[in-house]
C-alpha angles and dihedrals in degrees: 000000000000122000097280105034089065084049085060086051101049090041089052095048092047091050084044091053097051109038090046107043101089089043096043097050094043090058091037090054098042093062095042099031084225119112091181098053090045090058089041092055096040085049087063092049093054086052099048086053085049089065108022105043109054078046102048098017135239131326120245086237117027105187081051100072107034091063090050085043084057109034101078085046093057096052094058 
């Protein structure tokens, strides 16, 4: 990816991360009944986007993957 291209992808995780937080950990949780293990996983998810995205490019839905990112992680 050429140099703005990875900016796109760091500005659009970033908008990801925060606009989905709140709604992400509550349906994590609500499956698994464990706040901390919902933000943990999503913590890895941001993590893996930091690296994959600005790489590979990015997804066609965002939110999207985050939550299947994290939703292994949340059942641990």
């Amino acid at each position: 990816m050429r140099g703005s291209e990875q900016e796109d992808a760091h500005r659009t995780i970033e908008r990801v991360a925060r606009e989905s937080y709140g709604r992400l950990v509550a349906y994590l949780s609500s499956h698994t009944r464990d706040v901390a293990a919902a933000e943990d996983a999503l913590g890895e998810a941001l993590v893996a986007a930091l690296t994959t995205w600005p790489r590979d490019g990015l997804p066609h839905n965002p939110e999207a993957w985050r939550y299947a990112s994290s939703a292994g992680g949340a059942g641990k």
